[in-house]
C-alpha positions in Angstrom: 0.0 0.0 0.0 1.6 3.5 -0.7 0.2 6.8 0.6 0.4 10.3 -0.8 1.6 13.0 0.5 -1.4 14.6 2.5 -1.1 17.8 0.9 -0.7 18.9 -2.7 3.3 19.7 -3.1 1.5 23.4 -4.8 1.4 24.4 -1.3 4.9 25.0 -0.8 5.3 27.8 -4.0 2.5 30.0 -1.6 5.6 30.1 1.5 6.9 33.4 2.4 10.2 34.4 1.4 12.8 35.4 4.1 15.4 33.5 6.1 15.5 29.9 5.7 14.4 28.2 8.4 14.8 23.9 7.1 12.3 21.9 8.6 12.0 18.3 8.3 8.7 16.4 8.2 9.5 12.6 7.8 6.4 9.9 7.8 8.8 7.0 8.5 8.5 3.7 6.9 6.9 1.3 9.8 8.8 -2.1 11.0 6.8 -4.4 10.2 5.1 -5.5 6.6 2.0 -5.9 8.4 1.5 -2.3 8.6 1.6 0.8 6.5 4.9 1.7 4.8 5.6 5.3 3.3 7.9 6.0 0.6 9.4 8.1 0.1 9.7 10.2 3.4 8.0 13.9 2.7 10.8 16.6 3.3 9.3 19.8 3.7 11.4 22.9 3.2 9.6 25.9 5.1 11.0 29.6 3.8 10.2 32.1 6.6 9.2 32.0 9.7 5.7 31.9 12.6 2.4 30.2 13.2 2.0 29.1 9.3 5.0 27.4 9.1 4.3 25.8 12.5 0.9 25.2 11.3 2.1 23.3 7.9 4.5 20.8 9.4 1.8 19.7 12.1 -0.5 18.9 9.5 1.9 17.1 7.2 2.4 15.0 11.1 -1.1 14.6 11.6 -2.0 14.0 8.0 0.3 10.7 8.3 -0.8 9.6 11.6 -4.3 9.4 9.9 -3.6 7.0 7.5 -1.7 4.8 9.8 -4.0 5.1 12.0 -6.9 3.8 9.0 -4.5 1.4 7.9 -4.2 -0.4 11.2 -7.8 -0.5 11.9 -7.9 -1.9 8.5 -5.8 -4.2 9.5 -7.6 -5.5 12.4 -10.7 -5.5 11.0 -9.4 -8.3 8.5 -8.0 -10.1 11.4 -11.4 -10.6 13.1 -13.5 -11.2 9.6 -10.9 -14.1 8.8 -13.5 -17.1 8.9 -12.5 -19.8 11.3 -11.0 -23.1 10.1 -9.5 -26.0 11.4 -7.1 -27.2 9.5 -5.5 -30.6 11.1 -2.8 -32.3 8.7 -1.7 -35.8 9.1 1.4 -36.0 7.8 4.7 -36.1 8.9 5.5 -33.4 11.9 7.4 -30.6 11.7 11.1 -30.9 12.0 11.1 -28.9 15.1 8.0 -30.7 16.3 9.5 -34.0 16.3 11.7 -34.1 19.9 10.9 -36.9 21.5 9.7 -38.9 19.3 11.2 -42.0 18.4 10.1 -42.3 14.8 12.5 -40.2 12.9 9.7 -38.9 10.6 6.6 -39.3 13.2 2.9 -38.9 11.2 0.6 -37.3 13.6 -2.6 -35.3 13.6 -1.3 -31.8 14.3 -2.2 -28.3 13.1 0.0 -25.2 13.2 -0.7 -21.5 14.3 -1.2 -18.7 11.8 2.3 -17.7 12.3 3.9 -20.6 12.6 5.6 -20.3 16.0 3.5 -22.9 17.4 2.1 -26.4 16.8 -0.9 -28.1 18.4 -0.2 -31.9 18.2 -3.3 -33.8 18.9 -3.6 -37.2 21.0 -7.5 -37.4 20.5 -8.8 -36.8 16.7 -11.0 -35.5 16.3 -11.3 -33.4 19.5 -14.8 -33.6 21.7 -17.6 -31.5 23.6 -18.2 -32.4 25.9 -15.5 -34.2 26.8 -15.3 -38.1 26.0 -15.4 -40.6 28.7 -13.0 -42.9 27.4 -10.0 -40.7 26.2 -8.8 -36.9 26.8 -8.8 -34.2 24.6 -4.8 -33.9 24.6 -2.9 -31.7 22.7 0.6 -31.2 23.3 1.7 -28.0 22.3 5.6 -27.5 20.7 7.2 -24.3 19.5 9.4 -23.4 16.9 11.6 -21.6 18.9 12.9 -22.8 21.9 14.1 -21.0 25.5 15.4 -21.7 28.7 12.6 -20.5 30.4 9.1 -20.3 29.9 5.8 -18.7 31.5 2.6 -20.3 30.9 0.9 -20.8 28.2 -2.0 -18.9 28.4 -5.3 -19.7 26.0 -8.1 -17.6 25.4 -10.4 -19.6 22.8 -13.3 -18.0 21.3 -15.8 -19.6 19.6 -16.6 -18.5 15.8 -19.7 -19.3 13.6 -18.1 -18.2 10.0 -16.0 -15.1 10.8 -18.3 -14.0 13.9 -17.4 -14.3 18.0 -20.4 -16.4 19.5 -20.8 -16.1 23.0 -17.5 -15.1 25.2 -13.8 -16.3 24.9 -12.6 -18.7 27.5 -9.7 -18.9 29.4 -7.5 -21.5 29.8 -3.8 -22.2 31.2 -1.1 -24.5 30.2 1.3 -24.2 33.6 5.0 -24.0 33.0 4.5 -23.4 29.3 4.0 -24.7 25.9 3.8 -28.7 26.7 1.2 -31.6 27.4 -2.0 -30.2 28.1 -6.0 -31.4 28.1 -8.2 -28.7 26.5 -11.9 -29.2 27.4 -14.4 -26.8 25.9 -17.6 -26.5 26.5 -19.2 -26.5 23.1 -18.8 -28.1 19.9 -17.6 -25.8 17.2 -15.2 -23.9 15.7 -12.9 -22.1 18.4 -10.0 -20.0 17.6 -7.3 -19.8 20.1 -5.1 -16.7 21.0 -2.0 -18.0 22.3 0.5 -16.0 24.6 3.6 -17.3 25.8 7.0 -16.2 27.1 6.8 -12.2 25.4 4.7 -14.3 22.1 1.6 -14.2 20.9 -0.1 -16.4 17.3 -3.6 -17.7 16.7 -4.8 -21.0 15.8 -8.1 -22.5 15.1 -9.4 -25.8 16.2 -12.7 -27.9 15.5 -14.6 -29.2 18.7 -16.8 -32.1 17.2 -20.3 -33.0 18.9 -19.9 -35.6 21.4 -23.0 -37.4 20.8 
């Protein structure tokens, strides 16, 4: 996405003449490709000098904040309308999901986050609500990157019809960290998961079938 400048560059032919005063406006270019990047940055050169210089750099400031401000609400707003979809492979693991394991190439019912820092390998297939009798729902949660310490993994799940929150998330906790773990929820559906762990943070989705 690339932005304009905010004003018309006609404006600047209108400044008074008189001792230069330079006066830099940049709109940086953001960190991240998830969010708006300006190119190039707007250089302003203000002849003269009071309020309407003042004035002009503040809105050339303000002018950019606005559209990163639009273009991150943008952003969000395609976040939540992503529909909600399980998407469990069976095939061979990750290879940094595979520790443990002593299949070199293990085949197990897993599904990765939408980031791909995490992966939710799952011990019951499909997963249940309410929860089965004769099994657990276990999921054993591994990350891509690894550290020497952890904090808990903390899970707030919200269940989604299509693209819509239904009802209101639920919390759930995975002490000492990504790991074994038995997630019971208490409907069927599709819930996506907001992950947090150790400083990071990824989504994933995950189907609760009908335990009839």
């Amino acid at each position: 996405m690339r932005a304009e400048p905010p004003f018309p560059s006609e404006a600047l032919d209108d400044l008074p003449s008189g001792e230069s005063t330079l006066a830099h406006a940049y709109i940086l270019s953001l960190l991240s490709d998830e969010t708006l990047r300006i190119e190039p940055p707007v250089m302003i050169v203000l002849r003269g000098h009071g309020h309407r210089n003042a004035a002009l750099v503040l809105a050339v400031l303000l002018g950019g904040m606005g559209v990163l401000a639009a273009c991150s609400a943008s952003d969000r707003s395609q976040a939540e309308a992503r529909v909600c979809k399980s998407q469990v492979l069976h095939g061979v693991l990750p290879v940094w999901a595979r520790g443990g394991f002593s299949n070199p190439k293990p085949r197990m019912p897993h599904a990765l986050s939408a980031a791909g820092k995490i992966t939710a390998i799952l011990w019951a297939d499909p997963l249940l609500s309410p929860r089965p009798k004769n099994h657990n729902n276990k999921i054993l949660w591994v990350v891509r990157v690894t550290t020497n310490i952890y904090s808990n993994l903390r899970i707030s799940a919200q269940r989604m019809i299509g693209s819509t929150p239904v009802g209101s998330p639920v919390g759930r906790k995975v002490i000492g960290g990504p790991g074994p773990s038995i997630i019971n929820l208490p409907t069927a559906g599709c819930w996506r998961f907001t992950l947090r762990w150790s400083g990071q943070l990824d989504t994933l989705d995950l189907t609760y079938a009908a335990n009839r």
